[in-house]
VEXDO-858261 format. One record per residue (C-alpha): x, y, z; residue in three letters. Coordinates in steps of 0.1 Angstrom, whole numbers, plus 2048, in hexadecimal, padded with zeros to 3 digits. Example, Ala and Ser with C-alpha at 12.3 -4.5 7.8 and 13.67 -1.06 7.14 Angstrom:
87B7D384EALA;8897F5847SER;
END
This chain:
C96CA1865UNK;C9ACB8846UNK;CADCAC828UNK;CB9CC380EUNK;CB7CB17E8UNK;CBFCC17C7UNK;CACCB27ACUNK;CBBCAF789UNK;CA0CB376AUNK;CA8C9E74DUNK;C95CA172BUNK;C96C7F71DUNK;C87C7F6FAUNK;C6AC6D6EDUNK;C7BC5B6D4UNK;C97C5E6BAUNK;C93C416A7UNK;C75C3268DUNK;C66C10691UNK;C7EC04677UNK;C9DC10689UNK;CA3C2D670UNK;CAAC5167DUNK;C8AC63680UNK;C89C8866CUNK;C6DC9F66DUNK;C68C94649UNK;C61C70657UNK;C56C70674UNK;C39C8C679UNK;C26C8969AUNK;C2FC6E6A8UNK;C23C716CBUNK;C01C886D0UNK;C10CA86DDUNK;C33CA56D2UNK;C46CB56B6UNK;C5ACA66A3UNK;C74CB96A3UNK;C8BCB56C5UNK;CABCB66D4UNK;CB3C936CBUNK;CA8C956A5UNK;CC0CB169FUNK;CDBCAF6B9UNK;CFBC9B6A8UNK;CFBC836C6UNK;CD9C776B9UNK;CEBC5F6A2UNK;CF5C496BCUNK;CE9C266C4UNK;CCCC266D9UNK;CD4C0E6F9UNK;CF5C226FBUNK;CE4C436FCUNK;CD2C33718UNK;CF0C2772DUNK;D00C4A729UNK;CE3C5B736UNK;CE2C42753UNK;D02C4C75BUNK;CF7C7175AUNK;CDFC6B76FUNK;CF3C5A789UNK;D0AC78788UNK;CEEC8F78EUNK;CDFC7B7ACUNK;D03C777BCUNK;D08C9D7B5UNK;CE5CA57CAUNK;CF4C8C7E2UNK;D13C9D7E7UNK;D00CBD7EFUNK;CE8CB0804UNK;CE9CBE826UNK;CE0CA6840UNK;CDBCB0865UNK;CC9C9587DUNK;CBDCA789CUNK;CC5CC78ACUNK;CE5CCC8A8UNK;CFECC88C5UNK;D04CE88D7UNK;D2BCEF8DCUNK;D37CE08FAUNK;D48CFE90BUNK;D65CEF922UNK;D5CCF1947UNK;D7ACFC95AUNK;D85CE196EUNK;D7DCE7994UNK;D9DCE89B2UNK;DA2CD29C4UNK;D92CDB9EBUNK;DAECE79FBUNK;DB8CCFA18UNK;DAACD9A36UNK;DBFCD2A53UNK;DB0CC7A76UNK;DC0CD1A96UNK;DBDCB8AAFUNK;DBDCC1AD0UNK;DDACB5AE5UNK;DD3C9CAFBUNK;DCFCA7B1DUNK;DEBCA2B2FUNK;DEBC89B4BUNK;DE7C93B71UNK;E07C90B81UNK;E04C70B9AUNK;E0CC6FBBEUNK;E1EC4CBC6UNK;E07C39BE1UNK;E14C37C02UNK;E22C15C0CUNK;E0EBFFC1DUNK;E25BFAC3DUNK;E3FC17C46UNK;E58BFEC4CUNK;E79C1BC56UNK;E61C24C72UNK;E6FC19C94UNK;E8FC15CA8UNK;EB2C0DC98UNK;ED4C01CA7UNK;EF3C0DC91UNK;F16C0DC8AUNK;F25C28C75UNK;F4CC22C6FUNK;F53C41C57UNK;F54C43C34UNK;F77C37C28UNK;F89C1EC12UNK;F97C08C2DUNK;F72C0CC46UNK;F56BEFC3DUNK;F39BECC59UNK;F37BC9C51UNK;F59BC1C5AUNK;F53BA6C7BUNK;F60BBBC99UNK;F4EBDDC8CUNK;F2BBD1C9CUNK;F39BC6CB9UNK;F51BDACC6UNK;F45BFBCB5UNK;F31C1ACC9UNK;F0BC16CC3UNK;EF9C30CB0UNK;ED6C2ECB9UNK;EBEC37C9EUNK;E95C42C9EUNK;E8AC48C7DUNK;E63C50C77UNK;E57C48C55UNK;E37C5CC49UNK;E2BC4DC27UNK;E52C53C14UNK;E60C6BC24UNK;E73C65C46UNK;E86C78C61UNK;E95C6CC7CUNK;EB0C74C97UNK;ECFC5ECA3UNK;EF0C63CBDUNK;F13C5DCBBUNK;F27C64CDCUNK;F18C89CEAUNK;F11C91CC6UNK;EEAC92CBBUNK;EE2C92C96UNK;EC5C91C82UNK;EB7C83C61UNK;EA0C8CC44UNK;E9BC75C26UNK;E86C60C0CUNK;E7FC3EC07UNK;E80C34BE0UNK;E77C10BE0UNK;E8FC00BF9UNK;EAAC1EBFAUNK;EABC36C19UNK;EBBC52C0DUNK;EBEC76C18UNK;ED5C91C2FUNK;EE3C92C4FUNK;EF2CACC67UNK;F02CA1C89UNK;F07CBECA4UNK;F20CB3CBEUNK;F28CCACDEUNK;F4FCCECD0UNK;F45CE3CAFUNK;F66CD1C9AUNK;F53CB5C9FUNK;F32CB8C8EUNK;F2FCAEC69UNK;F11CAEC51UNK;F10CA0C27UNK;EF8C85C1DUNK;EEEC61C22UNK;EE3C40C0CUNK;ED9C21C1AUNK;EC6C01C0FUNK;EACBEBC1EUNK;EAFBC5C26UNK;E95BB2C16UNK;E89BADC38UNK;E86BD1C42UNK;E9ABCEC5FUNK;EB7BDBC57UNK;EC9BF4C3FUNK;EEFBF5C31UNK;EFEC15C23UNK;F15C30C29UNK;F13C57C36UNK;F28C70C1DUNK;F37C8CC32UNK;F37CAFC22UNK;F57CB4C15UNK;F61C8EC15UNK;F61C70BFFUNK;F42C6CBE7UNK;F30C4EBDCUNK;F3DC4CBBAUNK;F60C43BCFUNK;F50C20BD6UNK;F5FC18BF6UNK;F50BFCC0CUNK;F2FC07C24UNK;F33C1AC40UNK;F0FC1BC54UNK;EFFBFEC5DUNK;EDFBFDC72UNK;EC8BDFC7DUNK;EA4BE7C8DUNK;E9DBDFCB2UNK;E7EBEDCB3UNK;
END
């Protein structure tokens, strides 16, 4: 650590006064210290005709002011001193990095088991009464007095064909079963052209299996959204 101090020199003189408090004048006082004439500063300067102890507090003050003065120029510096801090630019932000994910593989398409009995598989006795407002299979004389329409449907896993008769006319059938509905088309071929008809079918199943209630929609003819009462009504013999 250096320090930097300005000293201030200040004569102070031997004396300015005799024993007996009178001014001393080269004509009294002669050598009064071994070395030292007697003839100074204070012995003919004007201000040498002050009292003594307040010549002394005045140059205490002087002295003060010099040692404040060296103070004020004293340069001070503890340590190295500090380097400039330079400002650092401030980094950005990593840029967000997005991830693709890949897409989930897609699941393989399922094929429904089979069934664990193929219940439409067999022989079937049926009435069919024709698909009209004023026809309903269930009505009491339809089973009984109505011509029979035998039925052999083969079920393999869901799907199911089958074939079936009504007078001289053969027809066959090709369908799904969808939980308990039979459902699919028909075409009938009959020896007198006029008479043969095609369109499509929908039946249920009883809870028992052994028998199925539903109607056959003839091309050209009523629909299903017309809501009419079931026409086809089959119960299994076999």
């Amino acid at each position: 650590m250096q320090r930097a101090t300005t000293a201030a020199i200040i004569t102070i003189p031997t004396t300015g006064l005799a024993s007996d408090n009178s001014r001393i004048t080269p004509d009294k006082a002669g050598y009064t210290m071994a070395g030292i004439k007697p003839y100074s500063f204070f012995s003919l300067h004007p201000v040498c005709g002050m009292d003594s102890r307040k010549y002394f507090v005045i140059l205490l003050a002087l002295t003060c002011i010099a040692l404040l003065v060296a103070g004020c120029t004293t340069t001070t510096t503890i340590g190295n001193p500090a380097p400039a801090q330079t400002a650092q630019p401030t980094a950005a932000p990593p840029a967000a990095v997005t991830v693709a994910h890949a897409a989930a593989p897609v699941a393989a398409a399922t094929t429904q088991a089979c069934p664990d009995k193929e219940v439409l598989t067999g022989n079937w006795d049926s009435r069919e009464v024709g698909y009209a407002s004023n026809h309903d299979v269930r009505e009491g004389d339809v089973w009984t007095d109505g011509y029979p329409e035998p039925v052999m449907l083969t079920q393999k896993c869901w799907d199911v064909t089958g074939t079936y008769k009504v007078g001289d006319c053969s027809g066959t059938l090709t369908g799904k079963l969808e939980k308990n509905v039979f459902s699919g088309k028909y075409n009938l071929q009959c020896t007198n052209q006029a008479d043969s008809t095609d369109g499509t079918f929908s039946v249920t199943m009883a809870a028992d299996n052994q028998s199925f209630m539903g109607s056959m929609y003839q091309t050209g003819g009523n629909r299903p959204e017309a809501g009419f009462p079931p026409s086809w009504w089959a119960k299994k013999t076999a």
